[in-house]
C-alpha positions as CSV (number, residue, x, y, z in Angstrom):
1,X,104.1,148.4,62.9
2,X,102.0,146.3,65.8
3,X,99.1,145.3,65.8
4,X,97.8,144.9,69.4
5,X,93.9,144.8,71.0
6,X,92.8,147.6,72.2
7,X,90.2,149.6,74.2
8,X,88.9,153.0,72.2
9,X,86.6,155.6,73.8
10,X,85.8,158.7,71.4
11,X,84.6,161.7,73.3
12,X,82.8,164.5,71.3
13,X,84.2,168.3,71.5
14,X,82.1,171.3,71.4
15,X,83.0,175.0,71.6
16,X,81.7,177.6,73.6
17,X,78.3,177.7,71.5
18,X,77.7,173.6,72.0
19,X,78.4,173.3,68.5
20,X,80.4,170.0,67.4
21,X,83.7,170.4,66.3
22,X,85.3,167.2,66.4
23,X,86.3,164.2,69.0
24,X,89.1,163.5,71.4
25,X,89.9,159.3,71.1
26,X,92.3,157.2,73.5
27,X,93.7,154.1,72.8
28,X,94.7,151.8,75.5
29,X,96.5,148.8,75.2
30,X,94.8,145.7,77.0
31,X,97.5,143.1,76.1
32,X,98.3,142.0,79.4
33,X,94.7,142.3,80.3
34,X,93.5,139.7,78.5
35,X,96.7,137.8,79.2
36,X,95.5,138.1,82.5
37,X,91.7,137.3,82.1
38,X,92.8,134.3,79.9
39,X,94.8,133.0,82.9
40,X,91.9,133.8,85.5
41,X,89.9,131.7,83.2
42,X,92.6,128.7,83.2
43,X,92.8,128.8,86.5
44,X,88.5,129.0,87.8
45,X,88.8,125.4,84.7
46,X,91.2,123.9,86.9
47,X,89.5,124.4,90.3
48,X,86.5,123.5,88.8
49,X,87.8,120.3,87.5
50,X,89.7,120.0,91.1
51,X,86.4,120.5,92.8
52,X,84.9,117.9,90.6
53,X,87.3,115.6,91.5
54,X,87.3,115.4,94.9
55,X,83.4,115.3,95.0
56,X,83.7,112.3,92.6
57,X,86.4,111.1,95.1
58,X,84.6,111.4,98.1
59,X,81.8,109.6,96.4
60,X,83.9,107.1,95.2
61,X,85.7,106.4,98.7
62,X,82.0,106.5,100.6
63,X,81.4,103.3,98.2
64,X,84.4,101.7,98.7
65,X,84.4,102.0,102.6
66,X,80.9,101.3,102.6
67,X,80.7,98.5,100.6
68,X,83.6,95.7,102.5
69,X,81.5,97.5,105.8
70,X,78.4,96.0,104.7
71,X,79.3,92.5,104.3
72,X,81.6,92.6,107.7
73,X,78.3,93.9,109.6
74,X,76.0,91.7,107.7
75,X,77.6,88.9,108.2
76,X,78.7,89.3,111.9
77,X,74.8,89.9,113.0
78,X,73.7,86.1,110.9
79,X,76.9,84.2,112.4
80,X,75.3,85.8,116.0
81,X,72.1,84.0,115.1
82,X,73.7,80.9,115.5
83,X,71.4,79.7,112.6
84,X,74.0,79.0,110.2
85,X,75.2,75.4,109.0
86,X,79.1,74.7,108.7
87,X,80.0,75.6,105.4
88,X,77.7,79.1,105.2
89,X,79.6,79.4,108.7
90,X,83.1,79.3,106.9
91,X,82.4,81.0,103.7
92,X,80.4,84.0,106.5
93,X,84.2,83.9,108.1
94,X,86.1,84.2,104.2
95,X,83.9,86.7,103.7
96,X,84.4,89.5,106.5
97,X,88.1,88.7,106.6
98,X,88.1,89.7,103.0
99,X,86.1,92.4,103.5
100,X,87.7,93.8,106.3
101,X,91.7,93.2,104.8
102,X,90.2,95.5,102.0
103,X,88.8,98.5,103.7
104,X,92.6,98.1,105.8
105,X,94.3,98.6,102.4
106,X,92.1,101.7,101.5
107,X,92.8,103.2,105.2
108,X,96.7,102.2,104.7
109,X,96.1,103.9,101.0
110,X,94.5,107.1,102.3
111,X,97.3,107.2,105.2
112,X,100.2,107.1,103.1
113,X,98.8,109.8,100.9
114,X,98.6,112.1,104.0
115,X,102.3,111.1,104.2
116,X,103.3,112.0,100.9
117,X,101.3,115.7,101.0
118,X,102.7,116.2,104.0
119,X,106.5,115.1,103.1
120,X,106.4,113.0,106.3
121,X,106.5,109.5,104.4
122,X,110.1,107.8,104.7
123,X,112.8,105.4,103.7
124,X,114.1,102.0,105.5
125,X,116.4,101.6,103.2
126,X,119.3,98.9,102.6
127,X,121.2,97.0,100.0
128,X,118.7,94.3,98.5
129,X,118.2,92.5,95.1
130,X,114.6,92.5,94.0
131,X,114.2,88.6,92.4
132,X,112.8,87.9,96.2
133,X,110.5,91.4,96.6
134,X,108.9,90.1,93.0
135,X,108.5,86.8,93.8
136,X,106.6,87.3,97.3
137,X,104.5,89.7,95.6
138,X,103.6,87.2,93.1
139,X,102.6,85.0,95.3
140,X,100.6,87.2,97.0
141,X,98.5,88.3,93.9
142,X,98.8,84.6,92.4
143,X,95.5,83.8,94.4
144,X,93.6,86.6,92.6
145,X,94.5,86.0,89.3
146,X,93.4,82.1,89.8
147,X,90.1,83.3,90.5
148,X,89.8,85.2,87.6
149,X,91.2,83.0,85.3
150,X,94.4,85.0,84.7
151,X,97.6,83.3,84.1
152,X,100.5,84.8,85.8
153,X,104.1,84.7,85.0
154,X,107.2,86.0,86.3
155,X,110.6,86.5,85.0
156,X,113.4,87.2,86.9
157,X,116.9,87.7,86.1
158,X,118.7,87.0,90.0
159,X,121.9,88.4,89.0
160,X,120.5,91.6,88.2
161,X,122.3,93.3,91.2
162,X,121.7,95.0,93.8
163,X,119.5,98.3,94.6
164,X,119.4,100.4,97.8
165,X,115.6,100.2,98.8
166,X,112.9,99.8,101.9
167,X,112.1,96.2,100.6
168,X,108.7,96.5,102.4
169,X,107.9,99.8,100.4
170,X,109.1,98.4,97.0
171,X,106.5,95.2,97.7
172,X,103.8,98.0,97.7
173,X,104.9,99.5,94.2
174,X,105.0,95.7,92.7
175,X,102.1,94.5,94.9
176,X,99.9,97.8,92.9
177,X,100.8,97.2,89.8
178,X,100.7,93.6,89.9
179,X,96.9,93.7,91.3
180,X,96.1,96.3,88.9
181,X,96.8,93.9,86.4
182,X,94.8,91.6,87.4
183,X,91.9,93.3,88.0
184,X,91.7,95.0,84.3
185,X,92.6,91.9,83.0
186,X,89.7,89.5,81.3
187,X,89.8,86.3,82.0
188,X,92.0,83.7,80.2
189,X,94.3,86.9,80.0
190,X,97.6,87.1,80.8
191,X,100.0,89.1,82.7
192,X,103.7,88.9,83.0
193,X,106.5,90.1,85.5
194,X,109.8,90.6,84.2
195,X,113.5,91.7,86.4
196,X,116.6,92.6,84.1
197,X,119.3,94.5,84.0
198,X,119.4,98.0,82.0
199,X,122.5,99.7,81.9
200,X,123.1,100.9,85.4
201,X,119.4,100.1,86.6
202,X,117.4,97.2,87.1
203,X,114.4,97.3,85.5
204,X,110.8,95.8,86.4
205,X,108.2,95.5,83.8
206,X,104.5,94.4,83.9
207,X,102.6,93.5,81.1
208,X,99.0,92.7,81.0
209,X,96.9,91.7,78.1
210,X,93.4,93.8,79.6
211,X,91.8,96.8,79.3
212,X,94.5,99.1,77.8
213,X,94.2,102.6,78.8
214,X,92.8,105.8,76.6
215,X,95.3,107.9,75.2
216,X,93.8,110.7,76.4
217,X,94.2,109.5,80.1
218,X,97.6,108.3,79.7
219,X,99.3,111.5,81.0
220,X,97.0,111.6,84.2
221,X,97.5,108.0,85.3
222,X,100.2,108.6,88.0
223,X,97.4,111.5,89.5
224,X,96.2,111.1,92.9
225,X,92.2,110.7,93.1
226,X,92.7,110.0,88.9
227,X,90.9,107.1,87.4
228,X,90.0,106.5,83.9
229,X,86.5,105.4,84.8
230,X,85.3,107.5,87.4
231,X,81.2,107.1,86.7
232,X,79.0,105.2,89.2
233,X,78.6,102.3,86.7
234,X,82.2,101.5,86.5
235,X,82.9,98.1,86.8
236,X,86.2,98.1,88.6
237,X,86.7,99.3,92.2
238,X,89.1,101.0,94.1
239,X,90.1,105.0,95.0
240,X,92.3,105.4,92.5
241,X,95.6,105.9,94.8
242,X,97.8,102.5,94.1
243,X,99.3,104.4,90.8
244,X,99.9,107.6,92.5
245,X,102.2,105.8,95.7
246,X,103.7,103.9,93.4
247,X,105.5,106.4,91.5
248,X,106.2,108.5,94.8
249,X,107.7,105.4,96.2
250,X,109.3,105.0,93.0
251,X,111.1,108.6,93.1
252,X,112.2,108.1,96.3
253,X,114.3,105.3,95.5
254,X,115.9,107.2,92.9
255,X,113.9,105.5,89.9
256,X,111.3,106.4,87.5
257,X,107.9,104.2,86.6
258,X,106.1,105.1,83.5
259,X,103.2,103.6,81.7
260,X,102.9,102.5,77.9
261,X,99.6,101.8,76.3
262,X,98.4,101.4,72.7
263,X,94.9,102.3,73.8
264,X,91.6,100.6,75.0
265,X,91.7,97.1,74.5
266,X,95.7,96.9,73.8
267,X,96.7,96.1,77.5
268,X,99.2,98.2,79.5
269,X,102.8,98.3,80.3
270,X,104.5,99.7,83.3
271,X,108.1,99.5,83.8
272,X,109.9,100.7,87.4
273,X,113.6,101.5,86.7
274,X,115.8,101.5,89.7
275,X,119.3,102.4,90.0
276,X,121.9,99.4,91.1
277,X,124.4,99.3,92.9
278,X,128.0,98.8,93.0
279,X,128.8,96.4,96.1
280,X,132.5,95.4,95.9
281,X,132.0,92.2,97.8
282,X,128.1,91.6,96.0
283,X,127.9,87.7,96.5
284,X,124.8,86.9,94.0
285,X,124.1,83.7,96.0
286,X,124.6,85.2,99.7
287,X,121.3,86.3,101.0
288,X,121.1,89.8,102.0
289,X,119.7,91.3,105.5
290,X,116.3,91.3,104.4
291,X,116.4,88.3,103.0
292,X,117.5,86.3,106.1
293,X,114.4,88.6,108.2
294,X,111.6,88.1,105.6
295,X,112.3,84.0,106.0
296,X,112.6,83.9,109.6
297,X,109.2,86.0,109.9
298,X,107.8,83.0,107.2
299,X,109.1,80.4,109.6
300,X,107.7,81.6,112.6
301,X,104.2,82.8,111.3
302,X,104.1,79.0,109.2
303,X,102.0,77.2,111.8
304,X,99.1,79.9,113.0
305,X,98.3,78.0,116.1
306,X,102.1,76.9,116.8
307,X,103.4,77.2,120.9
308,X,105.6,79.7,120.8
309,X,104.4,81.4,123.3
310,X,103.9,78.0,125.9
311,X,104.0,79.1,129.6
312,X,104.8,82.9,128.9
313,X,102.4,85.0,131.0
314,X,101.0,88.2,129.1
315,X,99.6,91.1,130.6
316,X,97.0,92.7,127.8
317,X,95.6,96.6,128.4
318,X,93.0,98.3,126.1
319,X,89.8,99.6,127.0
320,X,88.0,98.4,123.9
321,X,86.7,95.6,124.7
322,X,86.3,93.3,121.4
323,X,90.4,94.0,120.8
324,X,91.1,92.5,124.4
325,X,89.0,89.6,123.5
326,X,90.7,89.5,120.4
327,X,94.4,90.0,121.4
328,X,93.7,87.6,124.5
329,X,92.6,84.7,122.3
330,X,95.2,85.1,119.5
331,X,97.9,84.8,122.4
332,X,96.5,81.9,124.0
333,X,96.3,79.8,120.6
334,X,100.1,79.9,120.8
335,X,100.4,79.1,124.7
336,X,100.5,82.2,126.7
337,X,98.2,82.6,129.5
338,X,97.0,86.3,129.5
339,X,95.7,88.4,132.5
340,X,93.6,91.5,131.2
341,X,92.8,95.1,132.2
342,X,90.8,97.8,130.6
343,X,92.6,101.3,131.7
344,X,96.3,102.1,132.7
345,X,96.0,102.2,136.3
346,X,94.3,98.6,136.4
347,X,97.2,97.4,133.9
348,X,100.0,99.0,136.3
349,X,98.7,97.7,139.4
350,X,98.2,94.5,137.8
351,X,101.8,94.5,136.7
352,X,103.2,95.3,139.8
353,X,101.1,92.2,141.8
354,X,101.6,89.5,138.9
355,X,105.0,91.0,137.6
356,X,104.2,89.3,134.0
357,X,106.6,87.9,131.2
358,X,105.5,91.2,128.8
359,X,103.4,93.7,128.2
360,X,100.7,94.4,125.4
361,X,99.6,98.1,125.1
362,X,97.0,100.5,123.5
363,X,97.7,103.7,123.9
364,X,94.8,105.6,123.2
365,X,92.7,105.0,126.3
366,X,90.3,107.0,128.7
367,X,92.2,108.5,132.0
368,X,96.1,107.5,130.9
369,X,97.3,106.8,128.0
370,X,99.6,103.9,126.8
371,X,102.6,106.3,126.8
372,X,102.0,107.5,130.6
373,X,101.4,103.9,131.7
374,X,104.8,103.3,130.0
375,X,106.8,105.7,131.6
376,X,105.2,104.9,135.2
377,X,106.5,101.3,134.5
378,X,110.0,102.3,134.0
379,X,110.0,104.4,136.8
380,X,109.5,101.4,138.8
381,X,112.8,98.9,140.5
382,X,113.7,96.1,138.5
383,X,112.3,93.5,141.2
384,X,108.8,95.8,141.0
385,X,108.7,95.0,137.0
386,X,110.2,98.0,135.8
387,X,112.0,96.3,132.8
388,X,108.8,94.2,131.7
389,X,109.1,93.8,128.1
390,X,106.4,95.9,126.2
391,X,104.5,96.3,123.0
392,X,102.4,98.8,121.9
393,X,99.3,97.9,120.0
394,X,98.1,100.7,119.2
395,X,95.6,102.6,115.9
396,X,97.9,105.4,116.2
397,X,100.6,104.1,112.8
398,X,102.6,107.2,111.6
399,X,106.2,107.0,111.6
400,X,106.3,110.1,114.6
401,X,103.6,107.3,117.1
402,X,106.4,104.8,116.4
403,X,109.2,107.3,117.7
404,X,106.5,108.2,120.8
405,X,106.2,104.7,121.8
406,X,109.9,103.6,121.3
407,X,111.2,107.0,123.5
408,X,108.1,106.1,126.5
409,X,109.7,102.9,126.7
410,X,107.9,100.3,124.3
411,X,110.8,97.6,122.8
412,X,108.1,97.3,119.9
413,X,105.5,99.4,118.4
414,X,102.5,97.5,116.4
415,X,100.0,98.9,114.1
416,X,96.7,97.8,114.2
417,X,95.2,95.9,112.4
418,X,97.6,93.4,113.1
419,X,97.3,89.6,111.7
420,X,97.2,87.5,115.3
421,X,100.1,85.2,114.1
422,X,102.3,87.9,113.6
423,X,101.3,89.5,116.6
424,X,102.4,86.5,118.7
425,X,105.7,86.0,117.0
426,X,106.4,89.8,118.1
427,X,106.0,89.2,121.1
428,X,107.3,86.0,121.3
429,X,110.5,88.3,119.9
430,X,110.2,90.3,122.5
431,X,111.3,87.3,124.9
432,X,114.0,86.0,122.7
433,X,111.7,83.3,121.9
434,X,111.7,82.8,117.4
C-alpha cells in the first residue's frame, strides 16, 4: 500500500428513533492540493522578494541619479556667482563633467535594459580581434584605478584570432567588468586583464584581488536590479545593471561569461568566452575595418579645439535654449560660423535665405519636428538647398529614432549627450572634411 494525506469527515448515523448506530467516513485525497498550495506559496515568496527588489531598486536608482544631480546643480549656481578663484573654478568644471558623464552611464544603463526586455537591442557585427577592444578599455578605466591606488595590468595574446562582434558593444562588457574591478578593489590591489586562445574561443579573463563575492550570491550576480549589498549604508555605488548587459551582450555574440569566487575577501574572477573565427585570408598584422575607424575617430577628436571645421557655415535648430548655446560654441571652437533658430519653420526659412554648408537638428521640438523639417528640406530644388547635409542631434537614441532620422533624410543621426569634439568631427564628416 500508499500512504497519502488526506482529508476525513465522519458523519454520525441514526435510525428512525435518533438512536446512534454508527458513522459514514470519506476519505479524500489532497495530494495535489497541497502540491498546489505549496506552489501558491513559492510563487506569493518570489513576488514578494520581486517586489522587494524593485522598491530597493527604485531607491537605489533615486540615489544614484540624485546624487551626480546635486553636485552638477550645486556647482553651476557658485560658478554663476562669479566668486570663485581659478583653481576652485576648474576643479567646479571636473566636478559636474564628472558628475554629469555618470548619471549619462546610468540613463545609457537603464536604456539598454529596456532594449533587452523588450528584445529590441541589436548587433553591428564584423570580423574583429579583441587585443585593441581590451586595450582601449584599459585605458579608459586606467585613470580610475590610479586614483585608487590599483595597479592594472593587461595581457594580451594578438594572435588570438578573430571573433565576429559589435566592437563598440564588446567595449561595454570589458569596460563593466573592468570598472567593477576597480571599484571593489582596496587600494594597493591589483587587477589583471588577460586575452588567449581556448580551443575554438578566445577567452577574456579579469582578475581582481578585492572584495570577493558570497557564495550565497554567486548564482544571482548576472541578475538585473541584483547586488550583493543592497542596504543604504553600502559603500559602493551603482544600480546594479553592468553584470546583467554584460552577459546579454555576451550571449549575443555567441559566448558565455561566468563568475568565480572563493568568497568575501578572496577577489573575483570573470572570464568572457567568445567563439573565433576561421578567416582564410586572417592576416594577424593587417588592421581590420574597425580598427582603421576607431584610429581615424582618435585622430580627428586628438586636438579638441583643432579647425576642422574653418570657414564651413552651420545652420543649428533646437528650441532648447542652453543646447543651441552649447552646440553653437562647440562648433565655432573648431572654425564654423553658426547661424541659429529655435523651431523648424525659422530653421527652414533660414536655410532657404543663407543656403548653409549643413544642417544640425533636434527633432523633438514645439510646432514641427526635426523629421517634418527634414522632409520639407528635401522637397526643396537643389539650388533652394534641398541636398544641405544634415545631422540629427537629437534625445530620442533607440535603434528605431536612428532608422526615423536616416529614412526623413538625415545623413547622420547623433545621440545626445554628445562630447562637442566628436560632434564636430561628424559633422566635419558630413562635408568630406576628416
Amino acid at each position: 500500500g500508499t500512504t497519502f494525506p488526506a482529508l476525513v469527515t465522519d458523519t454520525p448515523v441514526h435510525d428512525e428513533h435518533g438512536a446512534f448506530i454508527g458513522t459514514v467516513g470519506v476519505s479524500i485525497d489532497i495530494t495535489n492540493r497541497q502540491k498546489l498550495e505549496a506552489q501558491l506559496r513559492a510563487r506569493a515568496e518570489e513576488l514578494w522578494e520581486a517586489n522587494r527588489l524593485k522598491d530597493e531598486f527604485l531607491a537605489t536608482l533615486s540615489h544614484e541619479l540624485r546624487t551626480p544631480l546635486t553636485s552638477v546643480l550645486g556647482w553651476a549656481k557658485l560658478l554663476r556667482t562669479e566668486q570663485l578663484d581659478a583653481k576652485v573654478s576648474a576643479r567646479a568644471l571636473e566636478s559636474i563633467e564628472r558628475n554629469a558623464e555618470a548619471q549619462s552611464q546610468l540613463i545609457n544603463d537603464l536604456l539598454d535594459v529596456s532594449r533587452i526586455v523588450t528584445g529590441k537591442l541589436r548587433l553591428t557585427v564584423k570580423p574583429l580581434t579583441l587585443a585593441p577592444v581590451i586595450e582601449a578599455t584599459a585605458e579608459g578605466v586606467r585613470p580610475a584605478a590610479e586614483a585608487r591606488g590599483v595597479r592594472l595590468s593587461v595581457q594580451l595574446d594578438a594572435s588570438t584570432g578573430h571573433v565576429s562582434g559589435d566592437s563598440d558593444r564588446l567595449q561595454q562588457v570589458f569596460w563593466n567588468l573592468l570598472s567593477n574591478a576597480i571599484k571593489f578593489t582596496p587600494r594597493e590591489g591589483s587587477v589583471e586583464v588577460r586575452l588567449a586562445r581556448s580551443g575554438d574561443h578566445a577567452e577574456v579573463t579579469v582578475k581582481d584581488t578585492g572584495a570577493g563575492i558570497n557564495p550565497q550570491f554567486l548564482p544571482h550576480v548576472f541578475e538585473r536590479f541584483r547586488q550583493a549589498d543592497g542596504a543604504i549604508t553600502r559603500e559602493h555605488g551603482g544600480l546594479g545593471l553592468g553584470l546583467a548587459i554584460a552577459r546579454h551582450l555576451v550571449e549575443l555574440h555567441g559566448g558565455t561569461i561566468r563568475a568565480e569566487s572563493e568568497g568575501e575577501g578572496c577577489g573575483t574572477t570573470f572570464a568572457v568566452r567568445l567563439p573565433l573565427l576561421e578567416l582564410r585570408n586572417a592576416d594577424s598584422g593587417s588592421r581590420t575595418e574597425e580598427e582603421e575607424n576607431s584610429g581615424e575617430v582618435k585622430s580627428a577628436l586628438r586636438s579638441p579645439h583643432s579647425a576642422i571645421l574653418w570657414g564651413l557655415h552651420a545652420l543649428v535648430v533646437d528650441d532648447d535654449e542652453d543646447s543651441r548655446a552649447l552646440i553653437s560654441t562647440a562648433l565655432k571652437a573648431h572654425g564654423a560660423r553658426v547661424t541659429l533658430a529655435s523651431t523648424a519653420a525659422e530653421a527652414f526659412e533660414r536655410l532657404k535665405a543663407l543656403r548653409p554648408d549643413v544642417l544640425v537638428a533636434d527633432i523633438g521640438m514645439p510646432g514641427a519636428d526635426g523629421y517634418e523639417l527634414m522632409r520639407r528640406i528635401r522637397a526643396l530644388d537643389i539650388a533652394e538647398g534641398g541636398a544641405t547635409p544634415a545631422a540629427a542631434l537629437t534625445a530620442y537614441a533607440r535603434p528605431e529614432d536612428r532608422a526615423q532620422a536616416l529614412a526623413a533624410g538625415y545623413q547622420l543621426h547623433i545621440a545626445k549627450p554628445a562630447d562637442p569634439a566628436e560632434l564636430a568631427a561628424l559633422v566635419a564628416s558630413l562635408v568630406g572634411r576628416s
